[in-house]
N, C-alpha and C positions, 0 to 999 in steps of 0.2 A: 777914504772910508767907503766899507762895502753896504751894499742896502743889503736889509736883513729880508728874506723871505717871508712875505706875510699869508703864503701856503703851509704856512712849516706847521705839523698835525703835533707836533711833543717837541717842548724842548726840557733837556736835564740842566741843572744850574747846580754847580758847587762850589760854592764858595769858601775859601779857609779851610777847608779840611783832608785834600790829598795829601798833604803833608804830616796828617797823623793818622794815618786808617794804615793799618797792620798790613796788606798787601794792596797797594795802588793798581797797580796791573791788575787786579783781581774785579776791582771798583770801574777800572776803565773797559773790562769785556763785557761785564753787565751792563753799565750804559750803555753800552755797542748793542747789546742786543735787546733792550729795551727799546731803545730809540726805532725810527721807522725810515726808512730811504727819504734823504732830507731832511732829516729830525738833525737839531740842533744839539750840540753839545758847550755850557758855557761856564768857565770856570776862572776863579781868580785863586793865585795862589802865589803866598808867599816866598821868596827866594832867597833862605840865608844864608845860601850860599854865592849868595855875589852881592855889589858890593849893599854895607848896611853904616849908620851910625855906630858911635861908641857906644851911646847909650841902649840902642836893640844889643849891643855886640853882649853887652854888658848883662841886658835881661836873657840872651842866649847863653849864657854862661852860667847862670841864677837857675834856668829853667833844665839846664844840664843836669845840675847837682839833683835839685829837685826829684828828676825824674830815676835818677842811679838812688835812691833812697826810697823812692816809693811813693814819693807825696802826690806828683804826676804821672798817674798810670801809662800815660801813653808816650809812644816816643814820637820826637820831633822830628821830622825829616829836614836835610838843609839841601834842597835842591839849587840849582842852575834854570835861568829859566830854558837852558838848553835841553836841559832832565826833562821838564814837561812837553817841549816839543817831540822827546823821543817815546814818551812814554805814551801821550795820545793815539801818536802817528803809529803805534803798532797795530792799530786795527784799523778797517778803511774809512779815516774821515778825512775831508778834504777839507784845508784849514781858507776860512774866511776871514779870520781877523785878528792879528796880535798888535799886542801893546804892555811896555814892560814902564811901570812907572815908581819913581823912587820919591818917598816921602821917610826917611829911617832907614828903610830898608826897601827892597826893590817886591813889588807886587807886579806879579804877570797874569793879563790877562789872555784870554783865550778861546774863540767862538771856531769849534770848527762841524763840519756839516759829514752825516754819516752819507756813504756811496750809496 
């Protein structure tokens, strides 16, 4: 485990949500430029696209329909937690700390630090 910088001037935190924001990439250049040289970046984010219970499998299939009808405006992203490491890493942060942890379905975390 990395110590976390207790210089760090901003840190962003999001939690639950890259997975339903209309363009991700869009969400991760702002942080980038929000954040400050060593500004923290920290997110947890669901991954279902790897592996999950029957019963998430089953609420992701509920939450499908749902959303092709209208009842859930937003759509669900079913990432990898390999998706989020590619999608951070497209602008310059240097990653401090992953952990992909499965309770249902697999949550990854991820602390990484702008250049």
């Amino acid at each position: 485990m990395h110590e976390l910088p207790l210089t760090c001037k901003v840190v962003v935190l999001a939690f639950n949500m890259l997975h339903t924001v209309d363009n991700p990439l869009k969400v991760i250049k702002r942080i980038h430029e929000l954040l400050k040289h060593d500004g923290l970046f920290i997110s947890s984010t669901p991954c279902l696209a790897d592996k999950r219970s029957l019963l998430v499998s089953l609420q992701m299939y509920l939450v499908t329909i749902l959303s092709k009808i209208g009842v859930i405006p937003i759509a669900i992203r079913r990432y990898k937690s390999a998706h989020i490491d590619e999608l951070i890493t497209t602008e310059s942060f240097q990653l401090v700390e992953s952990e992909q942890i499965y309770k249902g379905a697999s949550s990854y975390f991820i602390v990484v630090k702008k250049q």
